[in-house]
Structures are given as structure tokens and as C-alpha cells.
C-alpha positions in Angstrom: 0.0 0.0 0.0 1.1 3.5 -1.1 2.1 6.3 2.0 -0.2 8.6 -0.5 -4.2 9.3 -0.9 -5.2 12.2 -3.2 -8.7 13.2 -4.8 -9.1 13.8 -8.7 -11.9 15.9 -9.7 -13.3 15.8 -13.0 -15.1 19.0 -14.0 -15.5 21.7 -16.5 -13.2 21.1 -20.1 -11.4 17.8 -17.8 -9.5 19.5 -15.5 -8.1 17.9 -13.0 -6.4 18.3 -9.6 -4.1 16.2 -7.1 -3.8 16.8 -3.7 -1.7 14.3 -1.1 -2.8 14.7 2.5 -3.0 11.0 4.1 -0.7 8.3 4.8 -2.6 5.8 3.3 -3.4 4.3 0.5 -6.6 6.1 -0.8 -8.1 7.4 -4.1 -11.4 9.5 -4.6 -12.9 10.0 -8.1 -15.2 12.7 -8.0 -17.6 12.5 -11.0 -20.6 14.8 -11.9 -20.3 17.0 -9.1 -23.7 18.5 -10.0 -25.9 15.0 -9.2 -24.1 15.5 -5.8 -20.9 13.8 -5.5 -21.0 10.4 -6.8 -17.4 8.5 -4.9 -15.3 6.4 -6.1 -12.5 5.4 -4.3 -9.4 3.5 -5.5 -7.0 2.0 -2.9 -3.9 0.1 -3.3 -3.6 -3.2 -1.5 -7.4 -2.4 -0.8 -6.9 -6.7 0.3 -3.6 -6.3 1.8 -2.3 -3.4 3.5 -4.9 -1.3 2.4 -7.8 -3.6 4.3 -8.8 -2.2 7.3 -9.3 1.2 5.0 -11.1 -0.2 2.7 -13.3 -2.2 4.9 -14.2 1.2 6.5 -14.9 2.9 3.5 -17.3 -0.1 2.5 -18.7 -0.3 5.8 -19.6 3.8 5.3 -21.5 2.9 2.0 -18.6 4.1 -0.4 -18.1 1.8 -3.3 -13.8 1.2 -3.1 -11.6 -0.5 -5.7 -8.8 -2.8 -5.2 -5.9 -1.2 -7.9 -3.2 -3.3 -9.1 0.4 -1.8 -8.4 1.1 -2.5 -12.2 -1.8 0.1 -13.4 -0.8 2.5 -11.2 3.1 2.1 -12.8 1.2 2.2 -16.4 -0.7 5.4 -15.6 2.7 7.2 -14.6 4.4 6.3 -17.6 1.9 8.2 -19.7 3.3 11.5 -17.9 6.1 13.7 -19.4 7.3 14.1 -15.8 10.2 11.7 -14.6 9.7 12.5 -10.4 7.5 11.0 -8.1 5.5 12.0 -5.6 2.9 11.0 -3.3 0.5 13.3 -5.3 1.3 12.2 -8.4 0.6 8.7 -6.9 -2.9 9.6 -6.2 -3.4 11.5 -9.7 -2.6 7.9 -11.3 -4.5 5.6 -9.4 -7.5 8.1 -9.6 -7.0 8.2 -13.3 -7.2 4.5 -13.3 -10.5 4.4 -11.7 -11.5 6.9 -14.1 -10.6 5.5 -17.0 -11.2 1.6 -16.0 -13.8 1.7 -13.4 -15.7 -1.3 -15.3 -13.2 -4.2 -15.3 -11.5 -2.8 -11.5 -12.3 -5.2 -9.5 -14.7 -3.4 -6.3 -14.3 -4.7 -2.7 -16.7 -6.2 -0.7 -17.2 -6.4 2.7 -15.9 -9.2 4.6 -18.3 -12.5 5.2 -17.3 -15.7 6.5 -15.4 -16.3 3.2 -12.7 -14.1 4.8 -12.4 -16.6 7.6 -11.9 -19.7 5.6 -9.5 -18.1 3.9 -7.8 -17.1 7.0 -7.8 -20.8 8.3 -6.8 -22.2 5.1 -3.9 -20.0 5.2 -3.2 -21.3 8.9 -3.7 -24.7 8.2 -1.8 -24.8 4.9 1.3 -23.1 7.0 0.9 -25.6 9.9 0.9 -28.4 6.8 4.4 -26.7 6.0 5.7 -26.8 9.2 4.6 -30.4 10.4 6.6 -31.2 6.9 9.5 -29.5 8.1 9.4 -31.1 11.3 9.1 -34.6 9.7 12.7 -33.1 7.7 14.2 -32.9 10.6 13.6 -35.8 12.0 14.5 -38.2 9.4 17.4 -36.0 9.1 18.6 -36.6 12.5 18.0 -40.9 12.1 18.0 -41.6 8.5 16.7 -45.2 9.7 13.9 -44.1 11.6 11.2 -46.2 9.6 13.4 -49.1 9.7 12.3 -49.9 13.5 9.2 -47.1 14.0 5.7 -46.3 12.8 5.6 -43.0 9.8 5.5 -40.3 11.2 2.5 -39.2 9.2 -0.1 -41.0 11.9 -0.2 -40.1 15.4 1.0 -43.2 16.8 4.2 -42.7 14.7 4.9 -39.4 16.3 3.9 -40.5 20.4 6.3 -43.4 19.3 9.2 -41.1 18.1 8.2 -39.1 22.0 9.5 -41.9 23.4 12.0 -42.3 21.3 15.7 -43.5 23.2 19.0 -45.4 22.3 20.6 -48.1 24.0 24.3 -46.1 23.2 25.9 -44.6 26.1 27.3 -41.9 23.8 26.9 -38.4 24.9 25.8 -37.6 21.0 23.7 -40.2 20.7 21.6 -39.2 24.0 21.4 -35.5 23.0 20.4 -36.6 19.7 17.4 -39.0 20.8 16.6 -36.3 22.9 16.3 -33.8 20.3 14.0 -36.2 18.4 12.1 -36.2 21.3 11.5 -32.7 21.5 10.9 -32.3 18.0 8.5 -35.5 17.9 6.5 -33.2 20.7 6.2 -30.1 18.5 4.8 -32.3 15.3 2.1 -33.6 17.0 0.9 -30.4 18.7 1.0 -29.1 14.9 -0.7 -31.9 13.8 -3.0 -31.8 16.2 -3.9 -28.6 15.2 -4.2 -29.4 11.3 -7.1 -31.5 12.2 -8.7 -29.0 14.1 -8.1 -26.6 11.7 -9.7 -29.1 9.0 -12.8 -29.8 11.4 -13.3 -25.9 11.4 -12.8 -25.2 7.5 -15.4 -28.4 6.5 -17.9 -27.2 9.4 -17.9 -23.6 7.9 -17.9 -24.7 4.2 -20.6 -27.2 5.5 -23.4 -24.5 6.3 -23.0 -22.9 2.6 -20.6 -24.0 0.4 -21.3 -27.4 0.3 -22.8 -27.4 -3.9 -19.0 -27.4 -4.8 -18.8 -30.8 -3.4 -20.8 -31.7 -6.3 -17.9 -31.5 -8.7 -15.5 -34.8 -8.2 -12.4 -34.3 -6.8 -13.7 -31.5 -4.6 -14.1 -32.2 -0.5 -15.2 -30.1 1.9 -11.8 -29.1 2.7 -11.8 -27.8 -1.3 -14.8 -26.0 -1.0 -13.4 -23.8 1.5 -10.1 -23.0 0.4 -12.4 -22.2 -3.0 -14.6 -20.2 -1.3 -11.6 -18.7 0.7 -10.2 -17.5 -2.6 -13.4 -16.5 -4.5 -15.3 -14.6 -1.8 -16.4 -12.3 -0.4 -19.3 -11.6 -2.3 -19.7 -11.7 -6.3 -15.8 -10.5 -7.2 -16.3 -12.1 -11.2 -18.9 -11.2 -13.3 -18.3 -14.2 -15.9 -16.4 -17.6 -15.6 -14.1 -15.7 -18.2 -12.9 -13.7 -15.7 -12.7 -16.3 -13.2 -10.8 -18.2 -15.3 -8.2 -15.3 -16.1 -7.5 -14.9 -11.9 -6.6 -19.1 -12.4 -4.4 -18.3 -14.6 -5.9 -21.0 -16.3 -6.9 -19.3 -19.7 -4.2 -20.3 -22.0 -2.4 -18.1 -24.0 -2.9 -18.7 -27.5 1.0 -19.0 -29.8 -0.1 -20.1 -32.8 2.2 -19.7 -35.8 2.6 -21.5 -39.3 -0.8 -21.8 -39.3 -0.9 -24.0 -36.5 -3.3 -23.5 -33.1 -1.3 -23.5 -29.8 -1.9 -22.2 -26.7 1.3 -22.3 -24.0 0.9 -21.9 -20.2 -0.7 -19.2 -18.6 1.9 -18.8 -15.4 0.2 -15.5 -14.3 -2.7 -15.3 -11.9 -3.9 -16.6 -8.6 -1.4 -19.5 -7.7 -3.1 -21.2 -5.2 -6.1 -21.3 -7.1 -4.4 -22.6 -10.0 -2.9 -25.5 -8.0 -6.2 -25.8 -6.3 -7.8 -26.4 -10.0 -4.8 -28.9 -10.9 -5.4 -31.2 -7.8 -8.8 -31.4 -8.9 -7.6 -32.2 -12.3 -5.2 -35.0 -11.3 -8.1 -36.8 -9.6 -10.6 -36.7 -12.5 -7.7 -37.6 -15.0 -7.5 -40.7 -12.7 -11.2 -41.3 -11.3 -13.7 -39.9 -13.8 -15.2 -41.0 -16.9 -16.0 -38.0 -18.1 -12.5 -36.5 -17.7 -11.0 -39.0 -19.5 -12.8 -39.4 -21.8 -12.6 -35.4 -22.4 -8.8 -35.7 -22.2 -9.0 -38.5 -25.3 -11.3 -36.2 -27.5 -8.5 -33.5 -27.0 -5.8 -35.9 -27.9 -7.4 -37.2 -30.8 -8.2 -33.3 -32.2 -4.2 -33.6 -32.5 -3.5 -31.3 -28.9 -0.3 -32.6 -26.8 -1.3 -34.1 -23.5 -0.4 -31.1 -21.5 -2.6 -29.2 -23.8 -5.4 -31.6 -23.1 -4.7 -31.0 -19.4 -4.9 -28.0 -19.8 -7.8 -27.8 -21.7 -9.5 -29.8 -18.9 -8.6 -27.2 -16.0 -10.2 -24.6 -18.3 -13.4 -26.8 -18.2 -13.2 -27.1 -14.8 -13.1 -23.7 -14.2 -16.7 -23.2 -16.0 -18.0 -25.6 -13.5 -16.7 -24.4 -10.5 -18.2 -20.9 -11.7 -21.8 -22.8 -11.9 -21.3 -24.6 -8.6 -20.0 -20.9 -6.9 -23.1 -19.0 -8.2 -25.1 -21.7 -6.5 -23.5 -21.0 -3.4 -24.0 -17.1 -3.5 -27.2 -15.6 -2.5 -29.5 -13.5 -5.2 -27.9 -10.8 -6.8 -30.7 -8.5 -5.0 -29.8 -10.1 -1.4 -26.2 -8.4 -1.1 -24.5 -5.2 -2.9 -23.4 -5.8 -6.1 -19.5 -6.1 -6.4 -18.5 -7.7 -9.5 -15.0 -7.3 -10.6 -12.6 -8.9 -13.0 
């Protein structure tokens, strides 16, 4: 988030005016000043940094949008002008709302979609670190499974608690009780990766459970999908949805010949969200793989089919998500791209 805010004015003949007096990162548009002042506001990090201003601006009935860094960048590099400043920060972000207020995408305020994301995010970095203990362990006795349970149940780890060694050597004491220790820490993480899980599938449970409709998608998915796609209605068509998965591919034909190569851009997790359930109806689903063949036999690579098949996905995780959202008349509207 930007140490600037500014307001852009547009009146008579386009005119236009900066002026920097915040620390954070807001934007106002100002648009037909004669129907009284019509706001729009364009904040930086508006799901970031920018959050807790945002979600006070929303909360005061002002309708905010969530600028990329990289517009912002664009719109300075149309100026003449080679310095920087805070106002000239707020001139281009304003001018960004102005000039693409319909694709921006708007913030919404916060539902429970904000707290499965949060404990998705908690329980994918207690994943991480329960890996990392495992590391260490077999790092410290190589032949660990040779004479104990995995350590990927819990009766593998209270085994490695108790863990001892019939040498007398002053290393190879220190170094059972290490394992110990570290045995100790994995299963309170682990411990609290199912809990963590119990919580994500009771949430997803009450609202999100039409994306378990869609094989390869458990509870557990529905709420790191609902994490990611909420709050509220963020993309107006599956397009759009499908160009924040970075799953649209981008097309490199040449010679006459159709290709499309890998989209790397977009919303990673989401993207390796949509892969998992990929893998599992490449492997468990008629209809996938029978999809994949057609795309095969049209003369596409196999990673092409894949790809193809995440693209297809996409479209009907965007039916399942509308499912889950309430009428458009229930909630502000907030579409974005």
C-alpha cells in the first residue's frame, strides 16, 4: 500500500487536480459534481495493506476498488514528468478508476469467506511446518522407519516421543533427545491441522457445500475455493474467473498451427487448487477421461489436453459458486474482473 491518498476531480473542459494529504493508500474520483458527488475510491492493496481502510470505507456505503500496483506504474508512464511523488501517486490511481472503473475489481465487505480463507492459510502453513518437522527428524535418524511407525499417523509421532538409544554416547543421548522434543512439536501441529480441518469443513458445511458436487472436490476444497473466491460476487463471468486461475491459456499459434502455451500469471493457489482437482478426474472420472481422449485425438499434446480440462473445470466451479452465493438482490453488487 502507497504512504499517499489524493482526490481527482473531474469538472469543467477535464481538469483535474491532485492533492496528497494522508498516509494511506486512498483514491477519490469525484464524478458529476452537479448530481451531488458520486465517490469512487481507488485504494492500493485495498486486500492487503490497504484492508482495514477499505473495509471502513465499504462499511460507510462508499463503493472502493482494489488497484493493481502495475496500473498505477502504467498510468505514470503516460506522464512527461520523470519524479514521483505522493501526489502524483494519487493523480494515477484516480486516473485508473477513471478511465477503467468497469473491469477494476470493487471490494466487498468481509463474510465468512474471509475466515476460511484465514484458516486455510493457517492450516496450509501448519501443513508446511509439520513437513518441516518430519525433515528434521529423518534427518537426525536416516533409519527411523526401519524400527518405528511413519510419522504421518499419530502413533508414529507418540512413538518417536518416546524415542531412546541403548548407546551410552553423549551424542547419541542429545540426539534421541532432540528427536524427542521435535517429535513433541509435530504432534501439537498436527493436532492442530485436524482442528483446523474440522473448522474449514464445518464452515464450508453450512454454505458452500454445492462445490462438493464437482469430483475431486471435498469439503476441505470447497473452503479454500470459497476462501479464494469470496467475499461476495468478485467475477462477473467464468471468463474472468478463469483469467485470476491463470488458467486461460495463451494462445502462440504460428505456421498456421493453433497453440496455446501456459498461462503462469494469476492466482497460484487457485491454480494449483484447480490442478489437484484435475489429477483426480484424469485418474477417477469417466467423463475426464474421456474429455482428455477427445482433446488428444483433435491432434492437442497431453499437457494441452490438461490444460484444456482445467479450463473446463473452471466453467464448472463458476456454476457450482453461483449456486452457493445468494440473489444478486440479497447483497450489494460487487463484480470485478
Amino acid at each position: 500500500m502507497r504512504a499517499a491518498a489524493g482526490s481527482v476531480a473531474a469538472g469543467d473542459g477535464g481538469k483535474r487536480r491532485a492533492n496528497a494529504r494522508q498516509s494511506v493508500c486512498a483514491f477519490r474520483v469525484l464524478t458529476q459534481p452537479a448530481l451531488g458527488e458520486e465517490r469512487r475510491w481507488g485504494i492500493e492493496g485495498g486486500g492487503g495493506y490497504g484492508r482495514g481502510l477499505a473495509q471502513h470505507l465499504v462499511g460507510l456505503g462508499e463503493v472502493i476498488y482494489d488497484i493493481n500496483p502495475r496500473l498505477t506504474a502504467k498510468e505514470r508512464r503516460r506522464s512527461r514528468r520523470v519524479d514521483k511523488s505522493d501526489a502524483f501517486d494519487a493523480q494515477a490511481v484516480a486516473m485508473v478508476v477513471h478511465r477503467e472503473e468497469d473491469t477494476l475489481p470493487r471490494v466487498a465487505a468481509e463474510d465468512e469467506t474471509v475466515a476460511l480463507d484465514l484458516l486455510t492459510a493457517e492450516r496450509e502453513d501448519a501443513q508446511a511446518e509439520a513437513t518441516r518437522l518430519r525433515n528434521r527428524l529423518l534427518h537426525l535418524d536416516p533409519e527411523y522407519h526401519l524400527h518405528l511407525p511413519a510419522l504421518t499417523s499419530i502413533a508414529g509421532v507418540r512413538a518417536a516421543e518416546t524415542y531412546t538409544t541403548a548407546s551410552g554416547s553423549l551424542v547419541q543421548q542429545e540426539r534421541a533427545a532432540v528427536v524427542r522434543r521435535l517429535a513433541g512439536r509435530l504432534r501439537l501441529v498436527m493436532e492442530q491441522v485436524a482442528e483446523l480441518g474440522r473448522r474449514i469443513e464445518a464452515l464450508a458445511q453450512t454454505r458452500y457445500a454445492p462445490l462438493t458436487r464437482l469430483c475431486g472436490v471435498s469439503l476441505l476444497t470447497a473452503g479454500s475455493l470459497a476462501g479464494i473466491l469470496g467475499p461476495g460476487r468478485r467475477f462477473a463471468s467464468e471468463a474472468q474467473l478463469a483469467a485470476y486461475a491463470g488458467v486461460a491459456p495463451l494462445e502462440t499459434s504460428s505456421a498456421g498451427r493453433v497453440r496455446h502455451r501456459l498461462n503462469r500469471g494469476g492466482n497460484r493457489r487457485l491454480n494449483a487448487i484447480v490442478y489437484r482437482i484435475a489429477l483426480v478426474q484424469a485418474r477417477s472420472s469417466p467423463e475426464a477421461r474421456a474429455y482428455l481422449a477427445r482433446r488428444v485425438a483433435e491432434g492437442k499434446t497431453k499437457r494441452e489436453a490438461f490444460r484444456a480440462l482445467k479450463r473446463y473445470l473452471i466453467r464448472a466451479i463458476w456454476r457450482l459458486w453461483r449456486a452457493c452465493l445468494p440473489p444478486a438482490g440479497a447483497e450489494p453488487a460487487d463484480y470485478a474482473a
